[in-house]
N, C-alpha and C positions, 0 to 999 in steps of 0.2 A: 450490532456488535458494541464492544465498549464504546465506540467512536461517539456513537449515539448520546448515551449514557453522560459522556463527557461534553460532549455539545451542548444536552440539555443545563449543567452545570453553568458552564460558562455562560449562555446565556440567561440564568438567573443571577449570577453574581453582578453582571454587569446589567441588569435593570436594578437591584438593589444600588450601586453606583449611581446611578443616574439618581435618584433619590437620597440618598446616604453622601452627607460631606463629613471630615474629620476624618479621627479615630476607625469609625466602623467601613471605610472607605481603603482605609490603608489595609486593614487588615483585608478586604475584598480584594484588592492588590495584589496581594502577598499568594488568598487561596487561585487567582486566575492566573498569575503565573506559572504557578504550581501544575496547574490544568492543563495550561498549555504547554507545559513540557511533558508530561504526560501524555497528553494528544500526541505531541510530535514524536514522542520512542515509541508509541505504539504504530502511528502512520509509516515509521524509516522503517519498520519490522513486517508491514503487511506483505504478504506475497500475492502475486497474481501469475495468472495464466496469459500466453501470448497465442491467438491465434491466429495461424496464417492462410489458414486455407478452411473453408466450412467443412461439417462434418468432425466424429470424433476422433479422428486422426488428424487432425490438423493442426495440430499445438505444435512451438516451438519448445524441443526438447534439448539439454546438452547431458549428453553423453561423454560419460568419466571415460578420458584415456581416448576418444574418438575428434569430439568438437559435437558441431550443432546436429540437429536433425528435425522433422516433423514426425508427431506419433501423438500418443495421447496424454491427456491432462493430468494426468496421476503419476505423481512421484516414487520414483523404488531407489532399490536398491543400486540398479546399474544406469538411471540417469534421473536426470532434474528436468520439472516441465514448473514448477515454482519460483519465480523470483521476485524480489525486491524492485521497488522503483528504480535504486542506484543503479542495478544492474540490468536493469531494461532500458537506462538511459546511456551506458555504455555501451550495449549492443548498438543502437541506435548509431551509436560512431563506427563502428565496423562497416567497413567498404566493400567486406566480402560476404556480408548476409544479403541475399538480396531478399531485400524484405519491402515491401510497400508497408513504410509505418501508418501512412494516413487513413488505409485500410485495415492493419492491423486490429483484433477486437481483444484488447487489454483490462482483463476483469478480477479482481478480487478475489483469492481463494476465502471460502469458507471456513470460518474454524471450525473443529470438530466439536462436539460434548464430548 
């Protein structure tokens, strides 16, 4: 994904750095900063899936107007099985999921073309 993309950046800007004092260094700076805040509003924006149980029903879903559920991986209209790290680090606080996180298998949605 982009993530990639922008790794391989960063890791060319910062061997030119290692090489490059001065001028041409500040400006390498400037473009890895850059990079890496870009890295970071694309990584706060990723979604993933939570699985709790094997099988393709076993994803953690929340269902609008109900709370949590297990069902499958795919987002509609009448519930979310996509989230954010933020808020798979909030679940995480919830005392009434009972969820085994250390088993939990937390992965990546894809993005579409």
């Amino acid at each position: 994904m982009y993530t990639k993309l922008i790794d391989d950046q960063i890791n060319q800007l910062e061997a030119v750095m290692d090489v490059h004092e001065g001028t041409p260094a500040i400006l390498v700076e400037d473009a890895l900063s850059w990079l890496y805040k870009v890295r970071g509003q694309i990584l706060s924006n990723q979604k993933y899936t939570v699985q709790v149980f094997p099988g393709e029903r076993g994803y953690l879903n929340f269902i609008r107007g109900e709370g949590f559920s297990v069902y499958s991986s795919d987002d509609t209209e009448d519930w979310r099985a996509h989230f954010t790290q933020a808020e798979i680090n909030e679940f995480k606080k919830k005392h009434d999921l009972a969820i085994d996180w250390d088993k939990a298998i937390i992965e990546p949605v894809k993005a579409e073309n």
